[in-house]
C-alpha positions as CSV (number, residue, x, y, z in Angstrom):
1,X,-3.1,-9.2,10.2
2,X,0.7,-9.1,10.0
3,X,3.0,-11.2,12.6
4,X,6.7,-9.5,13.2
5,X,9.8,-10.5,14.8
6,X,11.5,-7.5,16.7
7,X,15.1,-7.8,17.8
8,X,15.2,-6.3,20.9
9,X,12.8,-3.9,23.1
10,X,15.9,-1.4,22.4
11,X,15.0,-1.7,18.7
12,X,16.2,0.2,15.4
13,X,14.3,2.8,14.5
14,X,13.2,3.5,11.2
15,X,15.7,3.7,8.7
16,X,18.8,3.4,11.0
17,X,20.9,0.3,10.5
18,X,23.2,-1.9,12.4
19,X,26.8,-1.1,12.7
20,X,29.1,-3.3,14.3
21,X,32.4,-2.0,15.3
22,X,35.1,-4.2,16.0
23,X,34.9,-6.7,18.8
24,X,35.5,-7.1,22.6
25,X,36.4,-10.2,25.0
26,X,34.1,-11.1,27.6
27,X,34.5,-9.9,30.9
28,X,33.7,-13.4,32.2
29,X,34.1,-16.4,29.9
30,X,37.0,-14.0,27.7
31,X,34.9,-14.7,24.5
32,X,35.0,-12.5,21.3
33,X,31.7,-10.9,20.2
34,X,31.2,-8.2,17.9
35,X,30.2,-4.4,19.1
36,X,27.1,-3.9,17.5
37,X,25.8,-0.5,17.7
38,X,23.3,0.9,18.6
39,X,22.5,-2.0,20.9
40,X,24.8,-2.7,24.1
41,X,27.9,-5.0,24.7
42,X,26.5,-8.8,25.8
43,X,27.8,-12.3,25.2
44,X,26.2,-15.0,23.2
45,X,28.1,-17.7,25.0
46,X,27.8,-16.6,28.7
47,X,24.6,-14.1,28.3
48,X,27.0,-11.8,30.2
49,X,25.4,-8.0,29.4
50,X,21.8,-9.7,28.6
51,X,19.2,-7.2,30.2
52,X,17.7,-9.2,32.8
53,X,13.6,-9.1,33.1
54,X,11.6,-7.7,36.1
55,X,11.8,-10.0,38.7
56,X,8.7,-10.5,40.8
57,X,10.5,-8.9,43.7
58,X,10.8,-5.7,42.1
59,X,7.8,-5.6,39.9
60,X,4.7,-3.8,40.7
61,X,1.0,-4.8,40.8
62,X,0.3,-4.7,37.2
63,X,3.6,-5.9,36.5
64,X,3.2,-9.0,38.7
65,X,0.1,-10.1,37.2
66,X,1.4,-9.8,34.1
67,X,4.4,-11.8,35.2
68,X,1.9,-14.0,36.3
69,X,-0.5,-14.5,33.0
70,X,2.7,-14.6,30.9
71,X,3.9,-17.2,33.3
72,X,0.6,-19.6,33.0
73,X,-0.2,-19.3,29.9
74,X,3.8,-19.8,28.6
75,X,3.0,-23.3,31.3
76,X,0.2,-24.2,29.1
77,X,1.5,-23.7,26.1
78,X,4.7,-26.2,26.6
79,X,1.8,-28.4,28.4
80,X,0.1,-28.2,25.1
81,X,2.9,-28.5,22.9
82,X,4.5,-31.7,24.5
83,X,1.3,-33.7,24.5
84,X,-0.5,-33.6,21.2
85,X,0.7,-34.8,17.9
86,X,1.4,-32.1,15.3
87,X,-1.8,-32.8,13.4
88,X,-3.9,-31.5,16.5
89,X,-1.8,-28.1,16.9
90,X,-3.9,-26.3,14.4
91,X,-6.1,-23.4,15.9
92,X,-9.7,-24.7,16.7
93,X,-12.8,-22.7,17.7
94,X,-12.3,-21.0,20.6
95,X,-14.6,-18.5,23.0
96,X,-11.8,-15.6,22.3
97,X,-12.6,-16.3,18.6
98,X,-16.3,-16.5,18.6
99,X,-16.0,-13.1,20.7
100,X,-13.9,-11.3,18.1
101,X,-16.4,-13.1,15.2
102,X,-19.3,-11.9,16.9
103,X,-18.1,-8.3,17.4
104,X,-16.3,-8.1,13.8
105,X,-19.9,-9.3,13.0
106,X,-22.2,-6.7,14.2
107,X,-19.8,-4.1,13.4
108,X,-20.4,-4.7,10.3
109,X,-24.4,-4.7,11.0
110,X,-24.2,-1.6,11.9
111,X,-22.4,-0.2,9.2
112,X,-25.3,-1.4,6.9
113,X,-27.7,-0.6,9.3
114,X,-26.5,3.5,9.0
115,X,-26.8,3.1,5.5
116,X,-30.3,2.4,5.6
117,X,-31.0,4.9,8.1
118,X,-28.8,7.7,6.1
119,X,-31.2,7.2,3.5
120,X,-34.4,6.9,5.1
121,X,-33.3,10.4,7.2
122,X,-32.7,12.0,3.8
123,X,-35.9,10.7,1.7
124,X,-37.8,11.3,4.9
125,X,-39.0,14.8,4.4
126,X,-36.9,16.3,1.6
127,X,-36.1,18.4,1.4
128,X,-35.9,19.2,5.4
129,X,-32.2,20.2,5.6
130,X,-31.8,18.9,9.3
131,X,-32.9,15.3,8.3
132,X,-30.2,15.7,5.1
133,X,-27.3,16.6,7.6
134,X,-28.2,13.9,9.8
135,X,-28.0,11.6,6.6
136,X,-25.3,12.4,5.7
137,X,-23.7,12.5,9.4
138,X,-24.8,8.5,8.9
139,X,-23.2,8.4,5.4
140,X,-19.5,9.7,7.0
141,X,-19.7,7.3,10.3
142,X,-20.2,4.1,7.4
143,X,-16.9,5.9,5.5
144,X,-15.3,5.5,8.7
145,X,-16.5,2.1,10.1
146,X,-16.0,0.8,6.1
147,X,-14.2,-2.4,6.1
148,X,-10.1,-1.6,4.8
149,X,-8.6,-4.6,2.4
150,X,-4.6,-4.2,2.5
151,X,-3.4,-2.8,-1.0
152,X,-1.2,-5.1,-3.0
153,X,2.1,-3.4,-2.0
154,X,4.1,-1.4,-4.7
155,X,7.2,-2.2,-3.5
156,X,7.6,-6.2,-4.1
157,X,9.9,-7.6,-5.8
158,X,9.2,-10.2,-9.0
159,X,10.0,-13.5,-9.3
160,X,12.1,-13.2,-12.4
161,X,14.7,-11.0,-10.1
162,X,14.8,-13.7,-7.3
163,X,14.1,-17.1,-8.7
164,X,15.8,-19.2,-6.5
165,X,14.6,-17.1,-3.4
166,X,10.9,-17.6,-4.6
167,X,11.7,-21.0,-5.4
168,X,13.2,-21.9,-1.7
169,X,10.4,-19.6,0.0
170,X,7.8,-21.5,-2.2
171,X,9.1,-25.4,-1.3
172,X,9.3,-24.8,2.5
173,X,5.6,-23.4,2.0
174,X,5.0,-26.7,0.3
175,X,6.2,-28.5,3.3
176,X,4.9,-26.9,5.9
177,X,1.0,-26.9,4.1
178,X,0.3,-23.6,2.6
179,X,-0.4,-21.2,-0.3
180,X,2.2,-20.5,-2.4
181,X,4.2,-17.0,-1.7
182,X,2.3,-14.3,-4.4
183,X,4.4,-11.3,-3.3
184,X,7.7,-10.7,-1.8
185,X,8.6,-7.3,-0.2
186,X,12.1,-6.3,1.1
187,X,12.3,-3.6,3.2
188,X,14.5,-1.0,5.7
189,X,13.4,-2.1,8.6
190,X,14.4,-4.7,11.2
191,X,11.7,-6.5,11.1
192,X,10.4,-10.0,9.3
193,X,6.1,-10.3,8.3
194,X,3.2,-12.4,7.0
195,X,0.5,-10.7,5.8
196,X,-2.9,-11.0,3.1
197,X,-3.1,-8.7,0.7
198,X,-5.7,-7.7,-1.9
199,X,-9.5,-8.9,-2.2
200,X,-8.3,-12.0,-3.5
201,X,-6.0,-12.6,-0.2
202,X,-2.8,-12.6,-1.8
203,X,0.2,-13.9,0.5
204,X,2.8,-11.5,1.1
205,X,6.1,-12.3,2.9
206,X,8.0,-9.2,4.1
207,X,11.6,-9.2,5.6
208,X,13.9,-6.5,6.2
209,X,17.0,-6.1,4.9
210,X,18.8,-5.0,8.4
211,X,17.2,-7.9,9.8
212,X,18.8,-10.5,6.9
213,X,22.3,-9.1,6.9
214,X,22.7,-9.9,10.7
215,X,21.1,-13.5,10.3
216,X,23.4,-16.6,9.3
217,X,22.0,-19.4,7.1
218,X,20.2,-21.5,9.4
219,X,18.6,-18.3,11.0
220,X,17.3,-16.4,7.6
221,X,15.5,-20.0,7.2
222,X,14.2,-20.1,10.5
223,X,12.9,-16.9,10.1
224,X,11.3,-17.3,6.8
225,X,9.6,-21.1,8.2
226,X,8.5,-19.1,11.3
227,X,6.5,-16.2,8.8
228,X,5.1,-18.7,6.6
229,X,3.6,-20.6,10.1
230,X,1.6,-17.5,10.3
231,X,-0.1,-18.8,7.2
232,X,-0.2,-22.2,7.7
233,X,-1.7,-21.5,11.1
234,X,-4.2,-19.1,9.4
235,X,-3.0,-16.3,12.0
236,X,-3.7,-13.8,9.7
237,X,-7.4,-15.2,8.7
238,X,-8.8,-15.4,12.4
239,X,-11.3,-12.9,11.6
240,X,-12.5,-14.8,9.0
241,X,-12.3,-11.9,6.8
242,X,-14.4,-9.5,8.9
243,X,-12.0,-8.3,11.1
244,X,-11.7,-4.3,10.7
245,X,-9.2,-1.7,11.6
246,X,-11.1,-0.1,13.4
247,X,-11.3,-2.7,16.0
248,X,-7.0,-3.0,16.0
């Protein structure tokens, strides 16, 4: 499981980068901001050009209860977040869990249980060749159901290129509670990610490089405390390991 930041729902696509082309005064408050393109003119001070989200007026059914679920839970949330203590935040068994364990669970029953019957179909009455093809048919729906482990990616960059980055990734990792950073990947896109790689669940911390250039100091930290949550908080381990991509 990987967690990303995306800057806007009028996002760069793949490989294009952010250009920002001089600067224009707000309309209303007369402050300077920077044209950025390919994303529209707004200011930061006022929120003057800031798309504004459906209103419940104009929304449609599904839009409305959507509004609506976004709305109550986003109320419980804050609810939750104001009244407990910091230690009691961390995720706890839930019935949305269980459910996803359970179904991660026999998924993976059944991919042994087609094994067992791929052979038995085959060494049933060889050589009968429709019993073979239905084996076989059993043999490619385990190659599909099969659980995937992420690769450890290619592209990361070592330690000895980027000590101090590793180091400063690695001590607010220390302080927020979890495993130290094993791989670092910098990327093209405008994006930021926390992911598990490997058998051995090796940490990897993605950013983009698009997405760093346009951040100040305070936000690249924010950015990289807020990825290494995702592991702190175990997002990326909900499944306890038997979560598939097929079921994504």
């Amino acid at each position: 499981m990987s967690c990303a930041i995306s800057p806007s729902p009028h996002g760069l696509d793949k490989g294009e980068f952010l250009s920002t082309q001089g600067e224009f005064d707000c309309p209303d408050c007369g402050k300077q901001n920077p044209i950025e393109k390919p994303f529209q003119n707004w200011c930061e001070n006022c929120g003057w050009g800031v798309v504004q989200a459906v209103s419940d007026k104009d929304a449609n059914l599904l839009e409305k209860i959507y509004l609506k679920l976004g709305k109550r839970q986003g109320a419980k949330l804050f609810d939750t977040l104001v009244s407990r203590m910091p230690e009691q935040l961390k995720p706890s068994w839930s019935f949305s869990y269980l459910l996803t364990l359970a179904l991660s669970s026999t998924v993976h029953l059944l991919t042994g249980a087609m094994i067992v019957l791929g052979f038995y179909l085959i060494t049933l009455e060889w050589p009968n060749f429709l019993l073979i093809l239905l084996g076989c048919t059993a043999f490619g729906l385990v190659w599909l159901l099969r659980p995937r482990v992420p690769r450890v990616p290619d592209n990361r960059v070592s330690p000895k290129d980027f000590p101090v980055f590793f180091r400063v990734i690695n001590e607010m990792n220390e302080k927020l509670g979890g495993r130290p950073i094993d791989y670092l990947v910098i990327n093209e896109e405008f994006n930021a990610s926390f992911s598990f790689a490997g058998w051995s669940r090796h940490p990897v911390l993605t950013i983009g490089l698009p997405l760093w250039n346009v951040l100040d100091h305070e936000e690249r930290l924010a950015v990289i405390a807020h990825e290494l949550s995702h592991g702190v908080n175990g997002d990326a381990e909900r499944g306890g390991g038997l979560d598939l991509p097929s079921m994504r």
